[in-house]
C-alpha positions as CSV (number, residue, x, y, z in Angstrom):
1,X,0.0,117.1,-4.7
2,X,1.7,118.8,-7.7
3,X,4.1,116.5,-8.0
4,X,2.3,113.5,-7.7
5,X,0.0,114.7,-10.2
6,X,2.9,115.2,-12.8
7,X,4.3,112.0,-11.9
8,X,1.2,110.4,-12.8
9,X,1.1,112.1,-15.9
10,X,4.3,111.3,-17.0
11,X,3.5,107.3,-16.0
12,X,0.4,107.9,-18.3
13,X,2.0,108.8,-21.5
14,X,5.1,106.6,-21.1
15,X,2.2,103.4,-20.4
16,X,0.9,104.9,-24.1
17,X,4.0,105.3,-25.8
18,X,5.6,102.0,-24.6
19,X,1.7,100.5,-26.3
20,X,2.4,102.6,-29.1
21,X,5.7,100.7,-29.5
22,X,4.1,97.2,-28.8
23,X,1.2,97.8,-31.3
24,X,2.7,96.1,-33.7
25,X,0.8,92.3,-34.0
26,X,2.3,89.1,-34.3
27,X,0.7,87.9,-37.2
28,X,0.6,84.1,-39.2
29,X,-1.5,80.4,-39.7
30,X,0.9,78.6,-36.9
31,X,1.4,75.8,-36.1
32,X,0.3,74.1,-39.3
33,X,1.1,70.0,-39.9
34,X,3.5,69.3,-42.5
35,X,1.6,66.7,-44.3
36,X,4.9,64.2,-45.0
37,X,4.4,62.4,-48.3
38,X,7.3,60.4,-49.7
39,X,9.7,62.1,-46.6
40,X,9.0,65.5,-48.3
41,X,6.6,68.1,-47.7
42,X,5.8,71.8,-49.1
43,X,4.4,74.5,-46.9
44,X,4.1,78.0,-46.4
45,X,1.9,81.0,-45.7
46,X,0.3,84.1,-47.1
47,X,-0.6,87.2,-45.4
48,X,-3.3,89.8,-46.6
49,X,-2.6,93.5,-47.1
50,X,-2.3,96.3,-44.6
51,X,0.1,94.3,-42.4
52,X,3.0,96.7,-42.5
53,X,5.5,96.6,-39.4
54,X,3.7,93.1,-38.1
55,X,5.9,90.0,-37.7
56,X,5.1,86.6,-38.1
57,X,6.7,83.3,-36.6
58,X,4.8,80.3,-38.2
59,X,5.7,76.9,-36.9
60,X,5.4,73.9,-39.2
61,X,5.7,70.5,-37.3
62,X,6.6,67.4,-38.1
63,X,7.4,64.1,-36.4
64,X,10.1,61.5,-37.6
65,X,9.3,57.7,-36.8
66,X,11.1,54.7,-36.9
67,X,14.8,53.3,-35.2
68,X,16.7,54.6,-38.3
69,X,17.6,58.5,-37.9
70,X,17.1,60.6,-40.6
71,X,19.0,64.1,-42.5
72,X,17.0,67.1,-42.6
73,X,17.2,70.0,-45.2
74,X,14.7,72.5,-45.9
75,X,14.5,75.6,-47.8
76,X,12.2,79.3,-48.0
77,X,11.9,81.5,-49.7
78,X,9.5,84.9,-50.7
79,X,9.8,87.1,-54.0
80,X,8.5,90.8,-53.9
81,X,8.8,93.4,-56.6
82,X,11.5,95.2,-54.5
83,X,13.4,95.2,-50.6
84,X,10.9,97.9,-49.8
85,X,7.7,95.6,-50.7
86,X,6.2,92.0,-49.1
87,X,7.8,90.7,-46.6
88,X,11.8,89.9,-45.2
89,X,12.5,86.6,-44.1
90,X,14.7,87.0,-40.9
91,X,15.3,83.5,-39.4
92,X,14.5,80.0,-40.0
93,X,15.3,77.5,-37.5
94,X,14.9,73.7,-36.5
95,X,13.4,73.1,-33.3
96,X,12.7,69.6,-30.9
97,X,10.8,68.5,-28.2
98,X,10.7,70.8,-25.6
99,X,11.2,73.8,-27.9
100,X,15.1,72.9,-27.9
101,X,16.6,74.8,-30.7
102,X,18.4,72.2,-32.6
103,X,20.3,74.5,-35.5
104,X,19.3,77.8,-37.4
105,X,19.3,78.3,-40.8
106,X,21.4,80.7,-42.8
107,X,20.3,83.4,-45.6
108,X,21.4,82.5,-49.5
109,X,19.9,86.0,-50.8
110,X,18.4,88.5,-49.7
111,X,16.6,91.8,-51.1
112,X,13.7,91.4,-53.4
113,X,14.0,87.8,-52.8
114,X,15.2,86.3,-49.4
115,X,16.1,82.8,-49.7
116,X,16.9,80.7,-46.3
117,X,17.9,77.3,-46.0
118,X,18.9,74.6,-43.1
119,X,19.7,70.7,-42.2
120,X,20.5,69.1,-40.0
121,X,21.5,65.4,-39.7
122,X,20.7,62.7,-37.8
123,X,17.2,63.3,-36.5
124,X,15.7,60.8,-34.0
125,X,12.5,59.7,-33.4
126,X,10.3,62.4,-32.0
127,X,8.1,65.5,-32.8
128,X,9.9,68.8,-34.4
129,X,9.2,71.9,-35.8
130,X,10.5,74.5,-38.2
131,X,10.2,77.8,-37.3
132,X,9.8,81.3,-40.7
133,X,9.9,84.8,-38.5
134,X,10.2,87.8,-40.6
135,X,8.7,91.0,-40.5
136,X,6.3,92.6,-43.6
137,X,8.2,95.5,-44.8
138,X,4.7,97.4,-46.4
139,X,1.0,97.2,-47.1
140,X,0.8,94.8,-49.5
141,X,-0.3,91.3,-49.3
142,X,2.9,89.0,-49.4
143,X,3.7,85.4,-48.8
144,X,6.3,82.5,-48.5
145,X,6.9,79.2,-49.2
146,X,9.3,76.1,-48.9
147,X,10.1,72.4,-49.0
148,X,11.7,70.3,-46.3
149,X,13.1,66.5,-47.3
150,X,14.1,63.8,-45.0
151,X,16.5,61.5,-46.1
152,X,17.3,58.1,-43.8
153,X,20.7,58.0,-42.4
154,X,22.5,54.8,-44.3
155,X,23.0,52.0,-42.0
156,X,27.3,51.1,-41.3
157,X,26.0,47.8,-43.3
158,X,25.2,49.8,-46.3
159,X,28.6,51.3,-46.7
160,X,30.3,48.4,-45.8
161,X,28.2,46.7,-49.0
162,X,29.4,49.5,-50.8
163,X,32.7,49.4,-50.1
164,X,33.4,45.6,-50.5
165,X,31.2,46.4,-54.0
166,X,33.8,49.1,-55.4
167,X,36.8,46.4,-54.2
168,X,35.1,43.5,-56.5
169,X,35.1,46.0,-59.3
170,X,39.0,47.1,-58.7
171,X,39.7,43.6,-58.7
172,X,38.0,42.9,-61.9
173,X,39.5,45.7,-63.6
174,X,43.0,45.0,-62.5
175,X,42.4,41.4,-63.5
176,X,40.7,42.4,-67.1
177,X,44.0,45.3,-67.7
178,X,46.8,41.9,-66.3
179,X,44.9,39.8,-69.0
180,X,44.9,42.6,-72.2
181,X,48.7,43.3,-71.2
């Protein structure tokens, strides 16, 4: 009996300390639509004081239309008065359908300002998402924000009009230098 009642004990405060551990809330506005105007969209969120050791993981969808694919490139970033205050950006990733990760972005600055960007090319139609996690380093409120662009992939035809383009002008210009000399 005395040892099942120590073993119970000891399951007890190991249950508590493990919740102790797992207090910590998952915090953030997600998902949120990007509203696309132009191909281009800003978004972001802000998170209210007292929020110390919580994470976040906002999702910010999108959905790409059309036959033609498309480039992606996005960018985040959060300014605090210090590392030790706000929040710290620690990921930023492109997802697809299906939550398949598609590529992950990659830290330009850290610190008192994190900065994170990521592209991607070639998008198809179909629904994405771009995922912020980070973590809020104190009791302040903090916040982030960013831009995404996409950008239709030319068409062969379109470099191919290009090309023949810059060979009309070489030809011109060798033809203007033959006629000067």
């Amino acid at each position: 009996m005395k040892k099942s009642l120590i073993a119970a004990i000891l399951f007890a405060s190991a249950t508590f300390g493990s919740s102790a551990v797992l207090a910590q809330d998952v915090i953030g506005n997600s998902p949120q639509a990007l509203s696309l105007v132009d191909n281009s969209a800003y978004f972001g969120d802000t998170f209210e004081a007292d929020n110390e050791g919580n994470t976040f993981a906002d999702r910010f969808t999108f959905t790409v239309d059309g036959d033609v694919g498309v480039n992606l490139d996005a960018i985040v970033a959060s300014i605090s008065g210090s590392a030790d205050e706000g929040l710290d950006i620690t990921g930023l990733a492109l997802y697809g359908e299906d939550e398949t990760l598609i590529t992950t972005g990659s830290s330009l600055m850290g610190g008192a300002m994190d900065v994170w960007s990521v592209s991607s090319d070639n998008l198809v139609a179909g629904n994405y998402y771009l995922q912020v996690s980070g973590t809020l380093v104190s009791d302040t409120g903090a916040s982030f924000g960013g831009a995404v662009m996409l950008a239709p992939v030319p068409e062969p035809e379109t470099y191919g009009m290009m090309l023949g383009g810059l060979g009309v002008l070489g030809f011109l210009a060798r033809r203007r230098k033959d006629r000067q000399a």
